[in-house]
C-alpha positions as CSV (number, residue, x, y, z in Angstrom):
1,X,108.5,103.8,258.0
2,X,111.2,104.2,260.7
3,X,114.4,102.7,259.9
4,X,115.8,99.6,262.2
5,X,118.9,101.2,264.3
6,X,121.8,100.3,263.3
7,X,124.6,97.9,265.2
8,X,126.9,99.8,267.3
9,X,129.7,97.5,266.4
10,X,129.4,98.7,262.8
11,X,131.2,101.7,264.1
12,X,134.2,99.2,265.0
13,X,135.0,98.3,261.3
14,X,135.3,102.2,260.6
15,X,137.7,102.9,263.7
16,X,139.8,100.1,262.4
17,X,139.7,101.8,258.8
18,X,141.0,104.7,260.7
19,X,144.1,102.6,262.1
20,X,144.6,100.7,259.6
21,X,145.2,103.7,256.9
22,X,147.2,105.2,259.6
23,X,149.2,102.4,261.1
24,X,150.0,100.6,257.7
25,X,151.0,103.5,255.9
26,X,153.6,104.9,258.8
27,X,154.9,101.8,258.6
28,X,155.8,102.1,255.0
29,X,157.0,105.4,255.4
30,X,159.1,104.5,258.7
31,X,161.0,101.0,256.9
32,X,161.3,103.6,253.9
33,X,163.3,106.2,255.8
34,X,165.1,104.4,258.0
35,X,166.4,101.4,255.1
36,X,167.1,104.5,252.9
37,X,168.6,106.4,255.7
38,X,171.2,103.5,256.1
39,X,171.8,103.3,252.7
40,X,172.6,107.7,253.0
41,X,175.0,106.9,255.7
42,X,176.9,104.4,253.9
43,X,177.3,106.6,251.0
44,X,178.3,109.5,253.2
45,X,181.5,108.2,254.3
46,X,182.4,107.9,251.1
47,X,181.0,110.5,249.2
48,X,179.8,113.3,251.4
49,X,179.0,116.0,248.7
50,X,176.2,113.6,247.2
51,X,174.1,113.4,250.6
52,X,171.7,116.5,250.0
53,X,171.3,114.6,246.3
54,X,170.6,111.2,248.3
55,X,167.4,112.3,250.3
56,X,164.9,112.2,247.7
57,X,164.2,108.1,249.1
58,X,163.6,109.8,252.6
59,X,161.0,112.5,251.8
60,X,159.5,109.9,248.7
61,X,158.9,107.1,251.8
62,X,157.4,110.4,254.2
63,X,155.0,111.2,251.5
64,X,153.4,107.8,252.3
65,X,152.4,108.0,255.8
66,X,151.1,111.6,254.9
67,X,148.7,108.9,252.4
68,X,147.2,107.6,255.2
69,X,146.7,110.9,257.4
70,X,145.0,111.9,254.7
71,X,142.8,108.7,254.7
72,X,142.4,108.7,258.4
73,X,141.0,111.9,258.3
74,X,138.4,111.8,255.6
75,X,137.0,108.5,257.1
76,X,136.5,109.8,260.3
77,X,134.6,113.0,258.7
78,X,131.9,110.5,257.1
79,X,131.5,108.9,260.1
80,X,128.4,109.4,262.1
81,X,126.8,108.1,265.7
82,X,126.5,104.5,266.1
83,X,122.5,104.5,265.8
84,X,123.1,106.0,262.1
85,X,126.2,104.6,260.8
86,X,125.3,101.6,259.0
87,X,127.1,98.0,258.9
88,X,127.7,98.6,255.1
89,X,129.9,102.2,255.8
90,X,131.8,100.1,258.6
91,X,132.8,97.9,256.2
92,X,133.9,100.4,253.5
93,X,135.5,102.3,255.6
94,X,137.8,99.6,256.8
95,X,138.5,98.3,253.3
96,X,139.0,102.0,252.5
97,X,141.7,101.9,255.2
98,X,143.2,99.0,254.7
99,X,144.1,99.4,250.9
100,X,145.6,103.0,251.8
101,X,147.7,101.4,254.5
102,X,148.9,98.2,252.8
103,X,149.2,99.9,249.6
104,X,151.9,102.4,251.3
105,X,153.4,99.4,252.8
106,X,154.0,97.4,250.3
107,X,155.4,101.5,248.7
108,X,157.3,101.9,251.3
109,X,159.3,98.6,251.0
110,X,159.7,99.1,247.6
111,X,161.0,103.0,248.2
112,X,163.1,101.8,250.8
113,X,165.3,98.5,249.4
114,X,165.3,100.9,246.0
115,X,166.5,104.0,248.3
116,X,169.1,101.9,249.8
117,X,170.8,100.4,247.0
118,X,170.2,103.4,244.5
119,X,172.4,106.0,246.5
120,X,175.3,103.8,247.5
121,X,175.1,102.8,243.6
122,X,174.9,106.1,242.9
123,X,177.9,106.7,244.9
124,X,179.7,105.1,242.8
125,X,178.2,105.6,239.6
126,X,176.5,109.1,239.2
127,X,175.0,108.2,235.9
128,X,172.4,105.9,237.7
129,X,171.1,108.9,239.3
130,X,167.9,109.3,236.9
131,X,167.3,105.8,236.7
132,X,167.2,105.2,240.2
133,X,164.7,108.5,240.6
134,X,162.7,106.4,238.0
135,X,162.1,103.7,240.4
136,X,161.6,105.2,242.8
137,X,158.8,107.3,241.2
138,X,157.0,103.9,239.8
139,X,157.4,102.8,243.9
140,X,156.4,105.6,245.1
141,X,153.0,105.1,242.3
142,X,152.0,101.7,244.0
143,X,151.0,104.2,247.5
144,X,149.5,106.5,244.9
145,X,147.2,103.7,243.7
146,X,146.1,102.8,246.8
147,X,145.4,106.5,247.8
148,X,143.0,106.9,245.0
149,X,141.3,103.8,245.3
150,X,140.5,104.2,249.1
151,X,139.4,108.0,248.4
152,X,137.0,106.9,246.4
153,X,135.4,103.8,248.2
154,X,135.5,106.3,251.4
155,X,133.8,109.0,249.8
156,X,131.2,107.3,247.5
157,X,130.1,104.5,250.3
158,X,128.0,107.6,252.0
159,X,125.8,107.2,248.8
160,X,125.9,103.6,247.7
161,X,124.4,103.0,251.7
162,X,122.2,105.9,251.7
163,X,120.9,103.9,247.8
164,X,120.6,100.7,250.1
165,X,118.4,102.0,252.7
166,X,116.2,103.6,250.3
167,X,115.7,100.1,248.4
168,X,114.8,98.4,252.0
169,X,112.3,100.7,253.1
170,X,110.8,100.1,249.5
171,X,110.9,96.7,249.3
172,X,109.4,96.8,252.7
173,X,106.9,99.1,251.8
174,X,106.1,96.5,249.2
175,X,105.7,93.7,250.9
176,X,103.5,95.5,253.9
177,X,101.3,96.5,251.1
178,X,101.2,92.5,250.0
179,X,100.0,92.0,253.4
């Protein structure tokens, strides 16, 4: 039994996986930076020996968009031509994106309002030092999450759709056999 083609827009929801991972997460990482960034400047007028100490918000909120190259890139290695790549991977693929990119959004804010206000405290209190690095760590986490998760849906939906074919062409097998 040949094997309806699939619908070429199906190959839409995986592009926007693709954007999505990529878009949401540099956004993260680009509010991170640049609220953290402010935050660096501030403190550097008034302590300018702590500013090489005061990064760690900066590269913590670039790690995120690096979440959803990562993403962006294993999506479009399962994807296939449009007359193979099912409705089912579109979809997967897109939610795979999506909770990649949102996930280092919402890490991303976090990182940077954290980043901010953890090195001009710092400034004036080194002793907050640690527990700011704390935050930002659990912040940084929440991207982490999301990594993880859309890894998984993005790698495993190859098989859960390839399981789905396999039960239509029996089930239609069955039921040309009724008839």
């Amino acid at each position: 039994m040949v094997a309806a083609p699939c619908d070429p827009s199906s190959v839409f929801f995986g592009f926007m996986g693709i954007t999505s991972a990529v878009v949401f997460a540099n956004l993260g990482a680009a509010y991170g930076t640049a609220k953290s960034g402010v935050g660096i400047s501030s403190m550097g007028v008034m302590r300018p020996d702590m500013i090489m100490r005061s990064i760690i918000p900066v590269v913590m909120a670039g790690v995120l968009g690096i979440y959803g190259l990562i993403t962006a890139v294993i999506i479009n290695g399962k994807m296939d031509t449009p007359n193979t790549y099912s409705a089912f991977l579109g979809y997967a693929h897109l939610g795979a994106g999506l909770t990649v990119g949102m996930s280092s959004l919402a890490a991303g804010l976090a990182i940077g309002i954290v980043g901010d206000a953890g090195v001009r405290a710092n400034a004036q209190q080194p002793r907050l030092f640690v527990g700011m690095i704390l935050i930002l760590i659990f912040a940084e986490a929440l991207g982490l999450y999301g990594l993880i998760v859309g890894l998984v849906v993005a790698s495993s939906a190859g098989a859960k759709a390839g399981s789905e074919n396999r039960s239509e062409e029996h089930t239609s097998e069955l039921q040309s056999r009724k008839i």
